[in-house]
C-alpha positions as CSV (number, residue, x, y, z in Angstrom):
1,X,-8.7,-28.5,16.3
2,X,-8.9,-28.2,12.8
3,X,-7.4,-30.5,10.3
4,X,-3.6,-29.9,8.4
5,X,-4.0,-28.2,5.4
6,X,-1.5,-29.7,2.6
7,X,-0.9,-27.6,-0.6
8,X,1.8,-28.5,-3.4
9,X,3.4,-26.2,-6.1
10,X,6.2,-27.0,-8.8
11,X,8.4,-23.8,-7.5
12,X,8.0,-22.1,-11.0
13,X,11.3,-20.3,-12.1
14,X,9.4,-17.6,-13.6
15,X,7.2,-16.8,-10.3
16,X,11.2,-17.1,-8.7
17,X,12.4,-14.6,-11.2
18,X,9.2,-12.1,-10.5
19,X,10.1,-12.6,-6.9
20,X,14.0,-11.7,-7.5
21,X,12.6,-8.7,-9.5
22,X,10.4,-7.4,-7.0
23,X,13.3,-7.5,-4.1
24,X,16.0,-5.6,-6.6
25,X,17.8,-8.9,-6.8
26,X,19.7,-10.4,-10.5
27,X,16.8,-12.5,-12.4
28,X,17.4,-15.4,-14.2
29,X,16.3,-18.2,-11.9
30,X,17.4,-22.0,-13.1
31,X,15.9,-25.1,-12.1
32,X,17.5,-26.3,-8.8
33,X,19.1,-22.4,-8.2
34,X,18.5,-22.2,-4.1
35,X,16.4,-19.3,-3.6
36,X,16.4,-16.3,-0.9
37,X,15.4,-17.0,2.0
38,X,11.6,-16.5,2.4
39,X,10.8,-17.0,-1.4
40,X,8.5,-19.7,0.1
41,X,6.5,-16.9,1.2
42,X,5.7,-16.3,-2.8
43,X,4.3,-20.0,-3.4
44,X,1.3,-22.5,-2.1
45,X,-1.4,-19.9,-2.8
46,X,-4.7,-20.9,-2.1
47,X,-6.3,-19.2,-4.9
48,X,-10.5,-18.5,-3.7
49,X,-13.1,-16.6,-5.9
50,X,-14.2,-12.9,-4.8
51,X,-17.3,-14.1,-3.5
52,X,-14.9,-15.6,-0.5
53,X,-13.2,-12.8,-0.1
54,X,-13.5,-10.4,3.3
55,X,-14.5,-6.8,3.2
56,X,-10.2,-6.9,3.6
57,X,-9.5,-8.7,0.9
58,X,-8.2,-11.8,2.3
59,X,-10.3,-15.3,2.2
60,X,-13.0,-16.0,5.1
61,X,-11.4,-17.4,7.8
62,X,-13.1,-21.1,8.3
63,X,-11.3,-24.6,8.1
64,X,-7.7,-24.4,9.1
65,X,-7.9,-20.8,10.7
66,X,-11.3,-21.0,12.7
67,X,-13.3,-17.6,12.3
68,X,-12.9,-15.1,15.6
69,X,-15.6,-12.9,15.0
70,X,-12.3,-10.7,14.7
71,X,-12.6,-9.0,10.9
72,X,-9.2,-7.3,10.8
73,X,-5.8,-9.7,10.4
74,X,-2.3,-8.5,11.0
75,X,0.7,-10.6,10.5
76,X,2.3,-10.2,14.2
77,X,5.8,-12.8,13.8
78,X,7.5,-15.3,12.4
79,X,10.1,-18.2,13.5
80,X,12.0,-19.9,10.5
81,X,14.6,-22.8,10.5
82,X,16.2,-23.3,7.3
83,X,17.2,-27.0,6.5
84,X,18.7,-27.4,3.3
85,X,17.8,-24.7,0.3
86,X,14.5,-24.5,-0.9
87,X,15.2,-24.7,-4.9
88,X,13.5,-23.5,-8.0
89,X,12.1,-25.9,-10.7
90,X,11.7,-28.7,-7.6
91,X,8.0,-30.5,-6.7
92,X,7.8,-28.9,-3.2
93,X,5.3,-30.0,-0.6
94,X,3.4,-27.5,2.5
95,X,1.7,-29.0,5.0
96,X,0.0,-26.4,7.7
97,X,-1.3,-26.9,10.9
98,X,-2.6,-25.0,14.1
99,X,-1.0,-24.9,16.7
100,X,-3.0,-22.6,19.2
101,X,-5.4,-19.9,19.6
102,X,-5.9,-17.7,22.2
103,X,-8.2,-14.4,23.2
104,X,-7.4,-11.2,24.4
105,X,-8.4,-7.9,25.6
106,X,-6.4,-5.4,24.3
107,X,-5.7,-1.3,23.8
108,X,-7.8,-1.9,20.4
109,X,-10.6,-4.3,22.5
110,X,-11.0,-8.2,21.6
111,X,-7.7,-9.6,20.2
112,X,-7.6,-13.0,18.8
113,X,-3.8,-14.7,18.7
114,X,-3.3,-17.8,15.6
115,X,0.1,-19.8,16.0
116,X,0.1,-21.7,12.3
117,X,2.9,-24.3,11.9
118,X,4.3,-24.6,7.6
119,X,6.5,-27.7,7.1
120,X,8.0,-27.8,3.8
121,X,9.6,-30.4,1.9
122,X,11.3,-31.2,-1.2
123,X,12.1,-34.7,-2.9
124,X,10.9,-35.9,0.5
125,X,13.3,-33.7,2.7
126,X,12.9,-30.9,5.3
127,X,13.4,-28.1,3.7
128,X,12.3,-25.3,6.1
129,X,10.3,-25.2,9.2
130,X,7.6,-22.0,10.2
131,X,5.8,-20.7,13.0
132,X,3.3,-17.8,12.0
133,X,1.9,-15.5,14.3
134,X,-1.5,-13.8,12.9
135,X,-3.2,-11.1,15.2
136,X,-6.9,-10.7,14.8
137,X,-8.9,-7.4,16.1
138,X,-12.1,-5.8,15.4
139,X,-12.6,-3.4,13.2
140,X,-12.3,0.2,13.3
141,X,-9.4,2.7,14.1
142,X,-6.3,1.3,15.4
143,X,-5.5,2.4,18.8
144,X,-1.4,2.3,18.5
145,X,0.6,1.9,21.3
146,X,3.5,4.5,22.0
147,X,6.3,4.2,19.5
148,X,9.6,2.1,20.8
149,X,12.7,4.1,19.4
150,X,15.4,2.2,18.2
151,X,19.3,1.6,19.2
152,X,22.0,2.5,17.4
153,X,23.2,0.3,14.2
154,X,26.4,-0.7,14.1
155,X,25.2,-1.0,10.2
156,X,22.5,0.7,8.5
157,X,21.1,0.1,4.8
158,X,18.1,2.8,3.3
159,X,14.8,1.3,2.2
160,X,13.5,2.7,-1.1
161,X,10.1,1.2,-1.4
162,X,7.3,3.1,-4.1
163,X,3.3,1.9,-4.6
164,X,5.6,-0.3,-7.3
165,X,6.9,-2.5,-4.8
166,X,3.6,-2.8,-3.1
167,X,2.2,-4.0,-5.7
168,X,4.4,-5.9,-7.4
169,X,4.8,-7.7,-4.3
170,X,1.7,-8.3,-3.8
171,X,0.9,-9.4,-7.1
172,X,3.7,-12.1,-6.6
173,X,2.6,-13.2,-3.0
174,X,-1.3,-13.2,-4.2
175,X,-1.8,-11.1,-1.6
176,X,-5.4,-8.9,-1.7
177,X,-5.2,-7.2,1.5
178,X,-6.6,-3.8,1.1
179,X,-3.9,-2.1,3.8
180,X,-1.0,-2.3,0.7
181,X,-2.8,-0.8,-2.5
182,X,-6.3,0.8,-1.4
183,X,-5.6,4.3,0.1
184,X,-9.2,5.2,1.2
185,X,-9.6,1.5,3.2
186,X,-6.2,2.3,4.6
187,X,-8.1,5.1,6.5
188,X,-11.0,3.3,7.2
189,X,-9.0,1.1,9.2
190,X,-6.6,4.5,11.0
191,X,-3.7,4.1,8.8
192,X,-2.2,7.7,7.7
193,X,-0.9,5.5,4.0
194,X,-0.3,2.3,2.2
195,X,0.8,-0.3,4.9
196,X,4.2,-2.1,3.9
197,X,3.7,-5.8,3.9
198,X,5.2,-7.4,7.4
199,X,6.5,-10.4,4.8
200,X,8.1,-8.0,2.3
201,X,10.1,-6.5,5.3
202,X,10.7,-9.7,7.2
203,X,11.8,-10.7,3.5
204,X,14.2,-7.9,3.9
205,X,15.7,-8.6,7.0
206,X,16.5,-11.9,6.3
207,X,18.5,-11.2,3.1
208,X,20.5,-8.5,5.2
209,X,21.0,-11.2,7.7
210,X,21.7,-13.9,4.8
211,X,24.3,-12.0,3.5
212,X,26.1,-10.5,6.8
213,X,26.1,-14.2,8.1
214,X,26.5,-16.2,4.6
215,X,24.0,-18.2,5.0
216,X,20.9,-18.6,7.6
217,X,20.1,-21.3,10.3
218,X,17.2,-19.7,11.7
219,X,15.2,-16.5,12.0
220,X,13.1,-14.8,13.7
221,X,10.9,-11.6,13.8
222,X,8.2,-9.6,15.5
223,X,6.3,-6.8,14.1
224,X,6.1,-3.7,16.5
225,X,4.6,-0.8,14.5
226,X,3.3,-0.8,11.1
227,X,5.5,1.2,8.1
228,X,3.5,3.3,5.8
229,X,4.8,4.1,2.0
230,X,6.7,7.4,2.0
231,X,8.4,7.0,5.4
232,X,11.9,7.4,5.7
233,X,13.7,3.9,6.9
234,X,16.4,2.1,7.2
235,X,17.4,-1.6,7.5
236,X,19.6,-2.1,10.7
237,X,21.9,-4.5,12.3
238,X,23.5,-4.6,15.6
239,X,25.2,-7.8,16.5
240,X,22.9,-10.6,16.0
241,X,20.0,-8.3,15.7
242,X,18.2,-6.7,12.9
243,X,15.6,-4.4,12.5
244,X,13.4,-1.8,10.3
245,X,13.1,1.6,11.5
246,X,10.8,4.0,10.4
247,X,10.3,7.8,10.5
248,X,11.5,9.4,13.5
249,X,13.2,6.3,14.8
250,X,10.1,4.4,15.0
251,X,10.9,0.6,15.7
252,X,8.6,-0.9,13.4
253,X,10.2,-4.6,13.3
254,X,12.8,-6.7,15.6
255,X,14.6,-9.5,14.4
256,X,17.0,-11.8,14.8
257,X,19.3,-14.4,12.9
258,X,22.0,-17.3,13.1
């Protein structure tokens, strides 16, 4: 098993403010101003030069995430639970471990499963608790299972996203995976477009969630089918349960909140 990985940042109100930005949300973070939940998701990069950099984009695997053999890398789910705010302008603290891997066999061949566990704290508190699930395949076209179609909303919200938002948010999340900004490696890999980044919409979902609830507890979410720029969708809620529906009401993420 490898060892944690622990990785400090100093929550910048300016990276916050490029954050609020890029989710269409008022600027003008202050030190100590709690932030939406899954900003975390914009802080504790791990900054690597290009020469250890993947064909993908993203760093070689090695040290906390052992290497698979598996080239490609999807972000499959999350599980959050949300302490006490995460706040701008405060020394903040990540310490990651794994918690399991496991093999597959799968529709698209050898699948390799990475359960990564993100403890956060602030002025030595608990700020927020994650479980990350990363999917690893081999390379070459995706082999997609059939489209789930999704339930009806008791509430439904339209998601505008242009090659703007992709970008911007992954300028903000230093994120250099090819799927988001690199057309002609998008269909390398069997993707008809730009891939939406699972965060970004997870990010979504959990505002929606924030702000129907007033507040969040925990959350949770699993990716089902990826959403390409230029697809018609929607945020949705029914109940306790949210989701992003694509084109042709194509389930492409289940979650849920308290």
């Amino acid at each position: 098993m490898s060892q944690p990985e622990t990785v400090r940042d100093r929550i910048d109100p300016a990276r916050a403010d490029a954050l609020m930005a890029t989710l269409g949300l008022p600027v003008g973070v202050k030190v100590g101003m709690a932030l939406p939940p899954l900003a975390h998701l914009a802080f504790f990069w791990t900054p690597v030069g290009e020469a250890g950099l993947g064909r993908d984009g993203h760093a070689h695997l090695g040290g906390l995430i052992p290497d698979l053999g598996l080239p490609v890398r999807m972000w499959a789910g999350g599980r959050f639970t949300f302490h006490t705010p995460f706040l701008a302008g405060v020394a903040a603290e990540k310490v990651s471990t794994l918690s399991g891997v496991t093999r597959k066999e799968g529709r698209s061949g050898k699948l390799g499963f990475v359960t990564l566990r993100h403890d956060i704290r602030q002025r030595n508190a608990l700020v927020l608790s994650e479980e990350q699930d990363i999917v690893y395949r081999e390379g070459g076209v995706l082999t997609s299972d059939p489209p789930i179609e999704t339930r009806e909303a008791d509430e439904r919200r339209a998601l505008k996203l242009n090659e703007v938002s992709l970008f911007r948010y992954s300028a903000v999340t230093f994120n250099g995976h090819r799927i988001h900004y690199d057309q002609a490696y998008c269909g390398e890999e069997g993707y008809p477009g730009l891939v939406v980044h699972g965060p970004l919409l997870a990010t979504k979902l959990a505002g929606f969630a924030a702000e129907t609830l007033g507040g969040l507890r925990r959350f949770s979410f699993r990716a089902t089918a990826p959403l390409f720029l230029g697809d018609v969708a929607w945020l949705c809620r029914a109940g306790d349960r949210y989701w992003v529906e694509g084109s042709a009401r194509r389930l492409c993420m289940l979650a849920e909140a308290e």
